[in-house]
N, C-alpha and C positions, 0 to 999 in steps of 0.2 A: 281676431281672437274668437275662436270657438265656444271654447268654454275654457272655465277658470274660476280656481279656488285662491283665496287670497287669506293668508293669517286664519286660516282653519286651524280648529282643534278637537279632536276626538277621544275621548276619553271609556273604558269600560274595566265594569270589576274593580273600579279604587284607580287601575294603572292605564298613565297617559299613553296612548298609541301613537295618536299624530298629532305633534307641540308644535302649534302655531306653524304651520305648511305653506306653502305655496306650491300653485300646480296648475300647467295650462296643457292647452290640446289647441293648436293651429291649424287649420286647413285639413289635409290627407294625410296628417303625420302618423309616422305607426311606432307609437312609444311602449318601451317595457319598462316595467317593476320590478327591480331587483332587490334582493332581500333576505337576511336568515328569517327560518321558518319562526312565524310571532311575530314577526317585525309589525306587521301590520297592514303587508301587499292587497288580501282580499276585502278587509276595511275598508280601506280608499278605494276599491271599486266599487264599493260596497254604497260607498257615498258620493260618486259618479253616478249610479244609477238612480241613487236618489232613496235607496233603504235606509241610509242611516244620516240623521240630522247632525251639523256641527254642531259645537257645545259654545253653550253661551257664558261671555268672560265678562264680569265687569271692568274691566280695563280697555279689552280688545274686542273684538267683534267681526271673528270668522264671517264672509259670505262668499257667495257663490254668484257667477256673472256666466251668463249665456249670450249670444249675439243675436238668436232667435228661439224660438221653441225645435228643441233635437228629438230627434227619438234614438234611444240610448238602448240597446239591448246585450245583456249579459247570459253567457255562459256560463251556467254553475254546475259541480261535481255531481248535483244530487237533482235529477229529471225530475220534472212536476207537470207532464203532459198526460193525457187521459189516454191511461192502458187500453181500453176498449176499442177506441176506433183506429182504422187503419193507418199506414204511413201517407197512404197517397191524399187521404180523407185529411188529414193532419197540416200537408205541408201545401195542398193545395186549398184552403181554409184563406191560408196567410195574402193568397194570390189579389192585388188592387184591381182587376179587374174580372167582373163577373160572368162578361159576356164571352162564352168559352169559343164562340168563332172569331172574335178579334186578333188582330196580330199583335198585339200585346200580350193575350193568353196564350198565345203561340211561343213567342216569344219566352215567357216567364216555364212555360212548360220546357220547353227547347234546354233551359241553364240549369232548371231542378232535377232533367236527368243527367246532365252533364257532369253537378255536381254528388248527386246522387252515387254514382258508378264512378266516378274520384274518389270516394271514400270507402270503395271497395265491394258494395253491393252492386248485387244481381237485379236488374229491372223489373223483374217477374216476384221480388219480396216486398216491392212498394203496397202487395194487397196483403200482406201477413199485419195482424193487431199488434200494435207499441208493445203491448205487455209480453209478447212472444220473444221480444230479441234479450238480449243478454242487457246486464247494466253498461258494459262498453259502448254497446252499439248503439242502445239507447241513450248514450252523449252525443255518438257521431250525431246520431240522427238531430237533439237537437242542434247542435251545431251547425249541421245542414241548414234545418230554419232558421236560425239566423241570419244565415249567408245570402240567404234569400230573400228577406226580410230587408236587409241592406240598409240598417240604422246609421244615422250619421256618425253615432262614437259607438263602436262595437268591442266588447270587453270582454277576454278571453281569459278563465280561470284556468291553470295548467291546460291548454288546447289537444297538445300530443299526447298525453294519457291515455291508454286502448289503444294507441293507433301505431301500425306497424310501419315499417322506416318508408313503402312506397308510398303511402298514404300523406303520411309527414311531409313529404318531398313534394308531393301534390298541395296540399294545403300551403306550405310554402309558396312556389310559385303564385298559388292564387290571392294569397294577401300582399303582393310584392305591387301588384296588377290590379287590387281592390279600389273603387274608387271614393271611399270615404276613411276617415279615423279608423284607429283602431289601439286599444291600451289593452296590455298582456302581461298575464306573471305565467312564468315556463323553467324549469329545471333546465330544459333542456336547451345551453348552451348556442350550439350549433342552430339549432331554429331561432334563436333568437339574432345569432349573427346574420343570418340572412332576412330578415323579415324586419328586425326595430333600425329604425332611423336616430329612435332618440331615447336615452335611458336614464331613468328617474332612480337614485338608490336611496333605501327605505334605511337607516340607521341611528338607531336611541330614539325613535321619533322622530328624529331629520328627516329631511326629505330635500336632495338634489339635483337638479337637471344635468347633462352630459352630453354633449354632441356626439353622433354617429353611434355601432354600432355595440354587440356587448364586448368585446375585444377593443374595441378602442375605449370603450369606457374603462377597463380594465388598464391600460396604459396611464389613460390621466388620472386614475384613482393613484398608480404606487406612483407616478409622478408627484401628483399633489401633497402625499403623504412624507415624500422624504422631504421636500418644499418646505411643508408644513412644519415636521420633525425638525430640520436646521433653523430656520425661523422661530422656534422655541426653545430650541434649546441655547442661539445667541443672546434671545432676552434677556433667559434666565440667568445666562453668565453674567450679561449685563446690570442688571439688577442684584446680584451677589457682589458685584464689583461698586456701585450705587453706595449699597448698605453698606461695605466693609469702609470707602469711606467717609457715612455719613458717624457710624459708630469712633471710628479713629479720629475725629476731627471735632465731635460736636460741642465738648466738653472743656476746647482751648478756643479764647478767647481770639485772639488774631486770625483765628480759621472756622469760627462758630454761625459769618457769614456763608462761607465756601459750604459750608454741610449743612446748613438751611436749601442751599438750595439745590444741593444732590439730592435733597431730599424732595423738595417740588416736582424738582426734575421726574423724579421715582411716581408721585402722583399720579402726573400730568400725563406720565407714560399709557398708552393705551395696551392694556394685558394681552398678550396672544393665547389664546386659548388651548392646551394641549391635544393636538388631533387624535381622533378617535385611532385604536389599534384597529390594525387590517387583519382581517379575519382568517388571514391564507399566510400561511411561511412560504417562501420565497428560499431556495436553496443555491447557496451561493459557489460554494465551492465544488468541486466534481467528486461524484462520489466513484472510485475507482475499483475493481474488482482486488481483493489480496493477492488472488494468481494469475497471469498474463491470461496463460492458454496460446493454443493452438492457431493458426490462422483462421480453418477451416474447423469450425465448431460443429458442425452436426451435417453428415449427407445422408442423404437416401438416392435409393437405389433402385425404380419401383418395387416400392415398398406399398404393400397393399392393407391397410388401416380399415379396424372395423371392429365390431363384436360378435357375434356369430356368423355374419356374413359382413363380405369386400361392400365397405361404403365408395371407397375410390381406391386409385392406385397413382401413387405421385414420385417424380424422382426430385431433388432438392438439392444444393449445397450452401447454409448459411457461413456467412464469413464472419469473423469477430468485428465486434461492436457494431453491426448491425441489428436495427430497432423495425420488425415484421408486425404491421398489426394482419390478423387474418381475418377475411372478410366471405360470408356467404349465408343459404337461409338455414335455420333451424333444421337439422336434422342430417345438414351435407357431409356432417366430420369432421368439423375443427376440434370439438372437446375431444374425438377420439383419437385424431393427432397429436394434440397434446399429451394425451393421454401414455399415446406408443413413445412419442419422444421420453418421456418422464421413464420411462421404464414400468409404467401399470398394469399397462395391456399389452399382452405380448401385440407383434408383428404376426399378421394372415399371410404371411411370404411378403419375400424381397431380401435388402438389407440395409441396414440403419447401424449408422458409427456416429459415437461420439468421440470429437478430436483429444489430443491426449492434456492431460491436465483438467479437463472440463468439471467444474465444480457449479451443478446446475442449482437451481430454488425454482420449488414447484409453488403455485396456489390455485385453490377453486375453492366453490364456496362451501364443501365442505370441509375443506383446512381451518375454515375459520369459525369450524364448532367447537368451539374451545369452552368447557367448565370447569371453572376452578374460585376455589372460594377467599385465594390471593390477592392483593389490591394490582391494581396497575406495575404498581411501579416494584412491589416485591417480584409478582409474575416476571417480569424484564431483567429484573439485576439478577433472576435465576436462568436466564437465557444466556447472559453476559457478567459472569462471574467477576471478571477482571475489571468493570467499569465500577469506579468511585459512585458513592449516591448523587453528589454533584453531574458529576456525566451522566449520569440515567436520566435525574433529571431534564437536564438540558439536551438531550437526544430523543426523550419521550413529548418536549415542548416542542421538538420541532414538528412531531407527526399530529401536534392539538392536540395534545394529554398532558399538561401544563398546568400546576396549582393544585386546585383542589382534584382536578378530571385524573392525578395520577394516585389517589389516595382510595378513587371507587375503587371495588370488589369487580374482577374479571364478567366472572357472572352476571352482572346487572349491564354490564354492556349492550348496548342494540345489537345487530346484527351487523350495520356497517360500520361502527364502533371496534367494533372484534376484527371485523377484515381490517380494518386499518394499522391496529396493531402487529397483528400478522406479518402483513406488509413491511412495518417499521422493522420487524423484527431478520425477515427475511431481506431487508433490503441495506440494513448496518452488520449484516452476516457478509456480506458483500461477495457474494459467488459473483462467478464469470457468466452462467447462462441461466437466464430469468422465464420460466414458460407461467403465464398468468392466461385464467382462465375465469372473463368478467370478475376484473378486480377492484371496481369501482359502486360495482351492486348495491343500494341501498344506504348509498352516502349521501351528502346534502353538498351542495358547491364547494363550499369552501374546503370540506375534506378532500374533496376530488381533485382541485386546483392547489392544491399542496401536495398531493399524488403526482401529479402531473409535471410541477416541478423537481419530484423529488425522481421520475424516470428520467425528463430531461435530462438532469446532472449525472445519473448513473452510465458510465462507460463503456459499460459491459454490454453483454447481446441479448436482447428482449425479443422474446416473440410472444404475443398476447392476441385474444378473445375478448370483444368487446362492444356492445350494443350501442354506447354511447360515442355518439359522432364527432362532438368538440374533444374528448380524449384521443382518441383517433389520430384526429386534426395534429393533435398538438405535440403527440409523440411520437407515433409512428415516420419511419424514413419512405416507408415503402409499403405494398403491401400485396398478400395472397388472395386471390379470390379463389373459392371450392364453387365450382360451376357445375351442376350435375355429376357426371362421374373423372371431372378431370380438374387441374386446380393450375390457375396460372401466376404470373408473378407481375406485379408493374412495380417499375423499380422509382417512382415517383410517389407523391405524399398521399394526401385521401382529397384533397379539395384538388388537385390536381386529374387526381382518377375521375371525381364527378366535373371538372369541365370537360374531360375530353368527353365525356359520355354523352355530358349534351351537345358536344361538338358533332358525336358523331353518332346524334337522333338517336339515342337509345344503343345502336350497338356496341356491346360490351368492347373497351378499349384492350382485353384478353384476351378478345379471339381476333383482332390484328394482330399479337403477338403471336399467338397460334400459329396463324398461316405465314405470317414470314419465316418462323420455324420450320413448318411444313418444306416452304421452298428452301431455307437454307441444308434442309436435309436432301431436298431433292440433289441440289448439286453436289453436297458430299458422294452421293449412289452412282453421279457423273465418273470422278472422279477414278485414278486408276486405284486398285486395292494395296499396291504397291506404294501409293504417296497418301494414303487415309491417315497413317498415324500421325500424320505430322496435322493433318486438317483439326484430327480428334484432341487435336491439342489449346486447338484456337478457338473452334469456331464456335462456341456460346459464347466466352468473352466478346468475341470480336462482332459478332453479329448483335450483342447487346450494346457494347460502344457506338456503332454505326447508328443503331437504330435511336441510340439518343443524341447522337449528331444529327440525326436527319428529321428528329423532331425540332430541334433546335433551330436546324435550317431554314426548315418552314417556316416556321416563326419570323426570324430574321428575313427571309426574302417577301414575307408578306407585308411585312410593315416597310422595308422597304419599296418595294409595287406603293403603297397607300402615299409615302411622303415626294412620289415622283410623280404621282398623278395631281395632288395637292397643289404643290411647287410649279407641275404647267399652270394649272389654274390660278393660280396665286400670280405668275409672270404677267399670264394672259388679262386677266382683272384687273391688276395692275397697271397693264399700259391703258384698258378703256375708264379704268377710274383718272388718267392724267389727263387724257384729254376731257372725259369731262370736267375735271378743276378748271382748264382750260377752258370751256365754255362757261363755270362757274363764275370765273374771276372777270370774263367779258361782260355778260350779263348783269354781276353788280357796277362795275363801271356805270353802266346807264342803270342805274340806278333799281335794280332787283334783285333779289335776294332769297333764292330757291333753297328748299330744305338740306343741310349737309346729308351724305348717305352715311350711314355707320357701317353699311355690310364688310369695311374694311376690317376692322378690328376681331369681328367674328369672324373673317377670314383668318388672319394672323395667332389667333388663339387655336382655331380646328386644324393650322400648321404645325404650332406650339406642339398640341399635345401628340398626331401623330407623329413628329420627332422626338418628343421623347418616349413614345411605346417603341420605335427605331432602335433607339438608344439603350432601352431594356433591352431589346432583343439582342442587341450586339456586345451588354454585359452577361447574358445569359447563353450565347454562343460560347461565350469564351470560356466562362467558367466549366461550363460540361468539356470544350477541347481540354481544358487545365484537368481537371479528373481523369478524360479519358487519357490522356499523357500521362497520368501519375502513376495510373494502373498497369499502362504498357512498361512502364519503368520497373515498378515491382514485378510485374511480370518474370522479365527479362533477369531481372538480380536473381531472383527464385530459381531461374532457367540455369544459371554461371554457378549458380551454388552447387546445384545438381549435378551438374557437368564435373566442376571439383570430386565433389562424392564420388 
């Protein structure tokens, strides 16, 4: 055990923060703090680092257990390094070795520019003074020292703050790869799934541990919760049933045994405690569009997007109930896409159709300036005339405007308060195509992960702008990347698009598609001009089905290659581990008794699991032939109908 807090209690301003805790930190573990904002996340690092003393109980008596003396260093929002001197003066300070021709100062110099130019700086700013950079970068910067520093329990307040998504991805890797502790509070979802091993959640004061990462924390929390929920709510039945016969019985004498001791019983019972409510609605039902719509919801045609001048030029054709998040940097075009889609900004040439029936809903963050001196929920029932105050209600509860939060004045709303509503509003409006443009801006978790579920369930075609990676993740089916002046399409998730990317070292997994486009054009040019209509009929589908068969393939032929190499070796081990038993079982005869090997076992496991990534591969084969089948099918019915016509 590293460190550890045991029946700690923290107390400020009159109100209990953290009611008698518990809290460890083991070996390398890299645990996060999850929590609504107040809960008490930076507290409790607050008292890892040793700023703030537990409170003393006469009953109980919080302490604190260490295995040796650590050195504990914390990242805070608010720099306290001396403006004056330089960076290089600053992080070369921290350096244990003086002697600057050592290979240790070599060494320690070698990883502080390494890390240096990881967070985005130019080598040549290491001689500009602290007080020159911005407040962002003067967090990287201490962040950097820390990094460097390389405290045994390192404590990172919001880390990603300032830091733009290549940075994050960096910093990611590097704490996956850090060789000591480290405890995090992060908004930011997605970092946290890649980086926390183990997650502590901060609620009424509680405070409980969770295996793996924040997505599986997230599974055993609504597991635990519904557990919890039936487990209390059989008591209470039980004990309603208790009482109604301790009342019925107690008062007749031949039965006034019998209800003494339903009533012991009732005692003796140990209470189950009603579990805390979960902070996030959960959308159960599908939310469905009012009007079908079109197959073929929105094409372009290079279409050329932009404001006074061509940002790019894209041709397109989304299909119904497909969910696009769009991906690229600040400035490449996505808002102005959205934009030309919506009908805002005209089209700089091309052409742009919406399929017939198409009942779209816009949002960006100026949708959601909304003032009005209406409460919640009058704002609402004037959106939706026809809905009873009961349904407003209960349709405003599901978006967290619930109770007293539906009786606030519009106006007093935050910011992502107001998008929310919006959302709720445009999204129980229930059109067929949804263009959102960062809709999640300045919300806190749990608004966002009730967003999240509440795109899930919707049916209809989403294409969305979005900074935030775990949204991304969790909704998008697919997605665009705006790469310079051209924009491509992966027709797989967002954790998908970043493994291929580090599959394939950086190069963009869009400009593979590129170029087999390039070639599959090449051979259409082959082609005689007399058989092209028939190619111009197929060949995006068909070249996009292939090329997800042929991801597929790979897959499945790799893992097979792995469990046929395995399997010699496992044959071949196998007949030298028999004869050794063989000599194993001679040699105790006469009486010795040599160490058994285990290398068996860890053989048979490293068989195990590449059989079953084999196994994955060959449900995952299948399932893309079953789609591309299903597509050839509708195809073809499409083709007969036409024909009819």
């Amino acid at each position: 055990m590293l460190y550890q807090i045991s029946d700690g209690t923290v107390s400020a301003g009159g109100r209990l923060v953290l009611d008698h805790v518990d809290f460890e930190v083991k070996g390398k573990e890299k645990i996060a703090l999850v929590g609504r904002n107040g809960a008490g996340k930076t507290t409790l690092l607050r008292v890892i680092a040793g700023e703030i003393p537990l409170d003393r109980d006469d009953k109980r008596c919080g302490r604190i257990v260490q295995d040796r003396k650590l050195t504990i260093g914390m990242l805070r929002q608010n720099p306290d390094l001396d403006g004056n001197r330089t960076v290089e003066e600053l992080l070369l300070a921290e350096c244990p070795v003086k002697d600057r021709f050592s290979r240790e100062r070599y060494s320690y110099e070698m990883e502080y520019d390494r890390i240096f130019t990881g967070f985005g700086f130019r080598k040549e700013e290491k001689k500009r003074k602290f007080s020159s950079f911005s407040g962002g970068e003067q967090t990287k910067i201490c962040l950097i020292r820390l990094l460097l520093l390389k405290p045994d329990i390192l404590l990172l307040d919001e880390p990603t703050n300032h830091l733009d998504i290549h940075t994050v991805e960096w910093l990611e890797d590097y704490l996956k790869t850090y060789e000591k502790a480290v405890v995090m509070v992060s908004h930011d979802r997605f970092f946290l799934d890649r980086t926390a091993e183990i997650v502590y959640a901060l609620q009424e004061g509680k405070l409980k541990r969770y295996w793996g990462n924040y997505t599986e924390y997230r599974k055993q929390r609504i597991k635990e919760l519904e557990t919890g929920k039936k487990a209390y709510e059989r008591q209470k039945q039980e004990l309603e049933r208790l009482e109604e016969l301790v009342v019925r019985f107690k008062n007749k004498p031949r039965k006034a045994a019998f209800a003494r001791s339903r009533k012991k019983m009732m005692e003796r019972m140990e209470l189950i405690e009603k579990p805390l409510a979960d902070d996030v609605h959960t959308f159960a039902a599908p939310i469905e569009p009012l009007v079908l719509g079109s197959k073929w919801v929105l094409e372009a045609e290079q279409l050329k997007i932009g404001y006074d001048k061509v940002l790019l030029e894209l041709s397109l054709r989304v299909r119904r109930g497909q969910k696009i998040a769009i991906l690229g940097d600040n400035g490449a075009g996505k808002s102005a896409f959205l934009k030309t889609a919506a009908g805002l900004v005209p089209p700089l040439g091309g052409r742009l159709s919406l399929g017939n029936q198409t009942v779209m809903g816009y949002f960006d963050q100026h949708s959601a300036e909304i003032q009005s001196e209406q409460t919640v929920l009058e704002h609402f029932c004037r959106q939706f005339p026809a809905l009873t105050q009961k349904e407003a209600r209960s349709a405003l509860a599901g978006f967290l405007f619930g109770g007293k939060k539906a009786s606030v004045k519009v106006s007093s709303l935050s910011g992502g308060e107001k998008s929310r509503l919006l959302l709720a509003e445009l999204l129980l409006s229930r059109p067929n195509l949804l263009l959102l443009d960062e809709p999640t801006n300045h919300m806190d978790i749990q608004a966002r992960e009730t967003l999240e579920s509440a795109f899930q369930a919707y049916q209809g075609t989403l294409l969305f702008v979005s900074h935030d990676r775990y949204f991304i993740d969790q909704v998008a089916e697919s997605v665009l990347i705006f790469e310079g002046q051209s924009v491509m399409y992966y027709p797989f998730g967002y954790s998908h698009y970043l493994e291929r990317m580090k599959a394939d070292q950086g190069e963009s997994p869009a400009a593979r598609i590129r170029a087999e486009e390039q070639a599959l054009l090449a051979g259409i040019r082959a082609v005689p001009k007399a058989e092209r209509h028939r190619l111009r009929e197929q060949s995006t589908r068909e070249a996009y089905e292939d090329w997800q068969l042929r991801l597929a393939s790979e897959e499945l032929e790799s893992a097979s290659l792995a469990v046929e190499k395995l399997w010699a070796i496992y044959q071949r081990e196998n007949e030298e581990r028999q004869e050794a038993e063989w000599h194993r079982w001679a040699e105790a005869q006469m009486g010795e008794s040599p160490p058994i090997c285990e290398e068996e076992k860890e053989m048979e496991d490293e068989l195990c699991s590449a059989w079953e990534a084999w196994t994955r591969a060959c449900l995952n084969w299948y399932d893309t032939w079953e789609e591309t089948e299903q597509a050839a099918g509708e195809q073809e019915q499409e083709r007969d109908r036409d024909s009819v016509r």
